[in-house]
C-alpha positions, 0 to 999 in steps of 0.5 A: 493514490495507488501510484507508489505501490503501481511502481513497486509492483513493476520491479518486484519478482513475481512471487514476491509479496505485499503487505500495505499499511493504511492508517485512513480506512477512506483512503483505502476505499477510494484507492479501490473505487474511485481512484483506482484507475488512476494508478492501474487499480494496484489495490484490486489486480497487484499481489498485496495484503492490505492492513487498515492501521497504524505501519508502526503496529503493522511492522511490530505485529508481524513474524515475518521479516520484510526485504524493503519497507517503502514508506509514503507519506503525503499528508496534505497541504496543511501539514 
């Protein structure tokens, strides 16, 4: 819900940068609608890039290295 990427963005230098990866396109749309008042609307005001697929392909697909890769996993009370 936005929460973990509220709290990265409250430690991180200013010009730092943000790739999110998002498996779930819906998660994505309420964390941007919704949701986002939850968390301070992270998706809509913080400095990040959004990527709607797989963290795994996100991580081999790119160039660039990354300082820290923050990983959220909550995939409901039936997992």
């Amino acid at each position: 819900m936005g929460f973990t990427l509220a709290a990265a963005f409250a430690v991180m230098a200013a010009d730092a940068e943000v790739v999110v990866a998002e498996l779930v396109p819906a998660v994505v749309a309420w964390n941007r609608g919704p949701l986002a008042h939850l968390a301070g609307q992270p998706l809509n005001v913080g400095p990040c890039t959004v990527r709607e697929a797989d963290v795994g392909l996100v991580i081999r697909a790119s160039a660039q290295t990354y300082d820290a890769i923050l990983l959220d996993v909550d995939n409901g009370p039936e997992d």
